[in-house]
Every structure is written in C-alpha cells, then in structure tokens.
Residue frames as a rotation matrix with the C-alpha (Angstrom) as fourth column:
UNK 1
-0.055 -0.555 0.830 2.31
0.998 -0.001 0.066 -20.79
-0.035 0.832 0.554 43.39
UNK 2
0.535 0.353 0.768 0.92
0.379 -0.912 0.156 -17.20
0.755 0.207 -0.622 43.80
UNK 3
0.868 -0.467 -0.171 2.88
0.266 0.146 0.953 -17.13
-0.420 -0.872 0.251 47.02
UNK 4
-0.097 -0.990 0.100 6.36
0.717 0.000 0.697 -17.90
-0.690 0.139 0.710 45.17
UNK 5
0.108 -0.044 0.993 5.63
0.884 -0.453 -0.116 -15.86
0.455 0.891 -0.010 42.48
UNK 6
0.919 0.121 0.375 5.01
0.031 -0.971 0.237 -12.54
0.392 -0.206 -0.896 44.56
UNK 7
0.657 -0.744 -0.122 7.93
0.201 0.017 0.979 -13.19
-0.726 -0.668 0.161 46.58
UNK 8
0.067 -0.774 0.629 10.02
0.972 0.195 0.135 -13.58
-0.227 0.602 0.765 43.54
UNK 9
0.689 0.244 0.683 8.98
0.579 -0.752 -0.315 -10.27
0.436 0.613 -0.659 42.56
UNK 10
0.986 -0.155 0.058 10.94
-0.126 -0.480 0.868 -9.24
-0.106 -0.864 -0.493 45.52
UNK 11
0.086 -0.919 0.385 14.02
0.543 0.367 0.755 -11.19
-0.836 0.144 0.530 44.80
UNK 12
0.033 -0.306 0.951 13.80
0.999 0.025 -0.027 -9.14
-0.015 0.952 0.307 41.19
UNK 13
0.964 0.246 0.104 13.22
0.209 -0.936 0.284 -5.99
0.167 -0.252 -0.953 42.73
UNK 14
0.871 -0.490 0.040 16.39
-0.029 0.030 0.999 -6.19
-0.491 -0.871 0.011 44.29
UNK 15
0.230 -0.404 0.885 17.98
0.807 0.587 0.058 -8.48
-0.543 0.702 0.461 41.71
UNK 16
0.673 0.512 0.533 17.90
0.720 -0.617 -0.316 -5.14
0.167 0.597 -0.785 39.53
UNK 17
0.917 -0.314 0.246 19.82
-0.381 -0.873 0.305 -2.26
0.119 -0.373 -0.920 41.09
UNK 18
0.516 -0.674 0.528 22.14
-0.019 0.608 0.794 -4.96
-0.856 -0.419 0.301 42.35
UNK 19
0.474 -0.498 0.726 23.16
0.870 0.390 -0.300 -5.83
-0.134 0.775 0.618 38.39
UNK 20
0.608 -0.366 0.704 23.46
0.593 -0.380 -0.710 -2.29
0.528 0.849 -0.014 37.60
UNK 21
0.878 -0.374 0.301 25.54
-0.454 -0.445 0.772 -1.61
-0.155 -0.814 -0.560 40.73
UNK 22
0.234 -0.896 0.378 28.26
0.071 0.404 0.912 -4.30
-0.970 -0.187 0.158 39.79
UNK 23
0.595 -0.152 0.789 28.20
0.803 0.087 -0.589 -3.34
0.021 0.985 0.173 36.29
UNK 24
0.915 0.170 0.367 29.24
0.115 -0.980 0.165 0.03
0.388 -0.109 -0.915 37.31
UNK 25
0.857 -0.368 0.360 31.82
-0.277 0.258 0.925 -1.43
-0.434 -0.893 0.119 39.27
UNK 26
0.476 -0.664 0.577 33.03
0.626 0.716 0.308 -3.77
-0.618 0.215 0.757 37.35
UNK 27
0.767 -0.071 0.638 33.66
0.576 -0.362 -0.733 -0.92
0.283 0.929 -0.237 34.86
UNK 28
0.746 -0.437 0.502 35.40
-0.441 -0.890 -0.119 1.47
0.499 -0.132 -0.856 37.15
UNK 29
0.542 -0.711 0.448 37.56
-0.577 0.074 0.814 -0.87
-0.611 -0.699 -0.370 38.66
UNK 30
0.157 -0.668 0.727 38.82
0.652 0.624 0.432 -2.54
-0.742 0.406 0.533 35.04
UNK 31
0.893 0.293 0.341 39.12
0.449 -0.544 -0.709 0.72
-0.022 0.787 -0.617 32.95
UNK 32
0.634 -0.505 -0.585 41.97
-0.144 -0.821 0.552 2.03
-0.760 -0.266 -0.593 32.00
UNK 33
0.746 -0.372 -0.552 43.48
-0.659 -0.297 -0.691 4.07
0.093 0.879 -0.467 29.15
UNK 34
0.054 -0.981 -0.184 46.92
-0.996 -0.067 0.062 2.27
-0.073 0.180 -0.981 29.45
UNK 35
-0.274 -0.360 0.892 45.87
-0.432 0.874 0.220 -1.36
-0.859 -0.325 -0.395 29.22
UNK 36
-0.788 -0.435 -0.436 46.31
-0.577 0.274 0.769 -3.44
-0.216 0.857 -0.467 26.30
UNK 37
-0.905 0.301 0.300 43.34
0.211 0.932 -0.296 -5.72
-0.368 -0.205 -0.907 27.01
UNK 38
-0.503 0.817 0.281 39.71
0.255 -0.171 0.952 -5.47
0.826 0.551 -0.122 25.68
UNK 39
0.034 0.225 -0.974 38.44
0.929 0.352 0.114 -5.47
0.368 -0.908 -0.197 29.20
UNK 40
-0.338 -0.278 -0.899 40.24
0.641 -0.768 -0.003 -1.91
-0.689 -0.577 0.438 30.08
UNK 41
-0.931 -0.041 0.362 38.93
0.260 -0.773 0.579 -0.35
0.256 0.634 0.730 26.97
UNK 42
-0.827 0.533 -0.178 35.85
-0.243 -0.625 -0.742 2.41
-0.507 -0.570 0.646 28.07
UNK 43
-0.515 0.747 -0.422 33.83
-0.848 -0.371 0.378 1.83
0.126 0.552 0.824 25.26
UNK 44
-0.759 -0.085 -0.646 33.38
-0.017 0.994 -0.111 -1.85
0.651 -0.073 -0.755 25.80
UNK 45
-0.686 0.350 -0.638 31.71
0.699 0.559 -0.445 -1.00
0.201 -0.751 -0.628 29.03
UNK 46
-0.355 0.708 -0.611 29.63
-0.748 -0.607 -0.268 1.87
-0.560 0.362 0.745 27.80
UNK 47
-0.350 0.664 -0.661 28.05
-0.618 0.366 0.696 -0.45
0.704 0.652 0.282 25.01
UNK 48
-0.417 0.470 -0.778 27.31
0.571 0.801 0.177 -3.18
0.707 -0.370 -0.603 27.83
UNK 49
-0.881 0.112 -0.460 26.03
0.408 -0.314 -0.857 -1.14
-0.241 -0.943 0.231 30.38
UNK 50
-0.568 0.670 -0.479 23.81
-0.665 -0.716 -0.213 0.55
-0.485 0.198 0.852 27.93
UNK 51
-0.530 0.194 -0.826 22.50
-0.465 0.748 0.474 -2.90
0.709 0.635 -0.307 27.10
UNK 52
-0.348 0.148 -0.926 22.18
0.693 0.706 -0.148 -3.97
0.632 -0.693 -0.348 30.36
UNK 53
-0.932 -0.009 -0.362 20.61
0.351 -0.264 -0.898 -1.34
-0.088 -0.964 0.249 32.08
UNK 54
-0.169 0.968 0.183 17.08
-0.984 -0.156 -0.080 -1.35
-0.049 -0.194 0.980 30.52
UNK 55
0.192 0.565 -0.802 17.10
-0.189 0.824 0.535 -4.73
0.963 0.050 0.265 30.50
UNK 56
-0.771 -0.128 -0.623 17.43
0.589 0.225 -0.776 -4.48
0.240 -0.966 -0.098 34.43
UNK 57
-0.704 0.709 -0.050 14.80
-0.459 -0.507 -0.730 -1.86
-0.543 -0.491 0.682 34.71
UNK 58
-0.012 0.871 -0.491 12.65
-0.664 0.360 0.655 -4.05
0.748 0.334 0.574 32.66
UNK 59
-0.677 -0.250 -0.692 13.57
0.131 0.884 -0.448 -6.63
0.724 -0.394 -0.566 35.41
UNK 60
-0.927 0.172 -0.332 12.62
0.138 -0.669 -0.731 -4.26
-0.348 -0.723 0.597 38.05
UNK 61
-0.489 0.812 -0.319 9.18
-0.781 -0.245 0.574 -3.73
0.388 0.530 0.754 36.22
UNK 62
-0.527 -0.004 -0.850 8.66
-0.286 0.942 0.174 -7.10
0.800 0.335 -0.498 36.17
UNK 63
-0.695 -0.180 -0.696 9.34
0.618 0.345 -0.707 -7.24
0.367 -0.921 -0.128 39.73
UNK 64
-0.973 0.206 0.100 6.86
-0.225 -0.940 -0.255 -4.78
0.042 -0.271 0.962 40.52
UNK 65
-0.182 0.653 -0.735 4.07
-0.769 0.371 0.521 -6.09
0.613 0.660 0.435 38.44
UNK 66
0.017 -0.213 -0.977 4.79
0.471 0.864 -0.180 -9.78
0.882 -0.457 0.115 40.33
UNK 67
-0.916 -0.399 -0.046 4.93
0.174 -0.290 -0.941 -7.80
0.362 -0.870 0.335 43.87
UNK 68
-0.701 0.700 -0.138 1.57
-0.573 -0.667 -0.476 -6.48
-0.426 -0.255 0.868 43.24
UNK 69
-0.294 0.658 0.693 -0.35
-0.015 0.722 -0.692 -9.24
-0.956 -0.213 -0.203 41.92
UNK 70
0.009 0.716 -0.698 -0.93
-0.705 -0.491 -0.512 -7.56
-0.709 0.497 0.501 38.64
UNK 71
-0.701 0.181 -0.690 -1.01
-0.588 0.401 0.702 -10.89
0.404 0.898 -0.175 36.76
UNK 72
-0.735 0.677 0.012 -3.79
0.441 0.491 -0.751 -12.40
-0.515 -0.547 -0.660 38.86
UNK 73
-0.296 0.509 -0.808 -5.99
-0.380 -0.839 -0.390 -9.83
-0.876 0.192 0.442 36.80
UNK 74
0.090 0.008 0.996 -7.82
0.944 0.317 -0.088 -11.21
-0.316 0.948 0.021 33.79
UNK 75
-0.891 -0.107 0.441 -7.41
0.451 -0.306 0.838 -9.08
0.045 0.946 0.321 30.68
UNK 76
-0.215 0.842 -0.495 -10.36
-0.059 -0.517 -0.854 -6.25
-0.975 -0.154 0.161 30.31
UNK 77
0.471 0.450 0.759 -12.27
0.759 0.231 -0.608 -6.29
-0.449 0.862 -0.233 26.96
UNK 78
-0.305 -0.950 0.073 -9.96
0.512 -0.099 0.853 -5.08
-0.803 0.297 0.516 24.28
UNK 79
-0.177 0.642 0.746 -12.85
0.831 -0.309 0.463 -4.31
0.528 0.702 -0.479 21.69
UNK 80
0.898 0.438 -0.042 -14.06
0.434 -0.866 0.249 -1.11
0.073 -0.241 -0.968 24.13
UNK 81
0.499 -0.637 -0.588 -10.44
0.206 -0.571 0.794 -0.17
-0.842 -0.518 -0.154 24.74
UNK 82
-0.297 -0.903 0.311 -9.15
0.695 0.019 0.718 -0.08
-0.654 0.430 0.622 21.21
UNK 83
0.343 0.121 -0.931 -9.43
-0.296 -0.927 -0.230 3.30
-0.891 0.354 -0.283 19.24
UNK 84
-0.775 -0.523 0.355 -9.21
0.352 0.109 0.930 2.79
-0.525 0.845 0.100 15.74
C-alpha cells in the first residue's frame, strides 16, 4: 500500500500542471468577444481558472508530500510545539 501510494504521488505530480495546461487551453481556444455563448465569454474562464489553479497546486503538494513519504511520519508532540 505504501508502494501505490508513493507512486500515486507521481501520477499527481503530473496530474497538476497537466489540468492547468488544458485549462489554459481550453480558454484560449473558446474565447471570443463575438460569440453569443457563455463558453466564449473571458470572464467565465478567468473565474474558473482562478478556482482551479490552487486547487491543482494543492494537488501538486499533495503529490509531493505522497512522493516523499511524508505521511509515514507519526505526528511530533504538539504540547512542545505550540506557543501560546
């Protein structure tokens, strides 16, 4: 299970850039000022993109985190780290 998990981390590395590469796309190749549709209208794909593109670099985190094992790590004592 630790096995699929790192690996996956990989598949989300990837998985990442990839989204906000065809978002990008998809924007510049269905924009435009003269069409009548929701689709061609700019802002549409400014409000999703700017939705969707930390919630790909949280992906990408994710993937990182899962590449590197860091959930295999228990938790350090929370009482010496908290400042209050």
């Amino acid at each position: 299970m630790n096995k699929l998990k790192k690996y996956l981390g990989i598949v989300w590395l990837c998985l990442a850039p990839a989204i906000i590469y065809f978002l990008i796309k998809g924007a510049t190749a269905n924009i435009d000022l003269a069409g009548k549709k929701d689709i061609n209208n700019p802002v549409i794909w400014i409000i999703i993109i700017g939705i969707f593109t930390p919630i790909a670099i949280g992906l990408m985190i994710f993937g990182w985190y899962a590449w590197k094992n860091e959930f295999e790590k228990p938790p350090t004592n929370s009482a010496k780290n908290n400042v209050s």
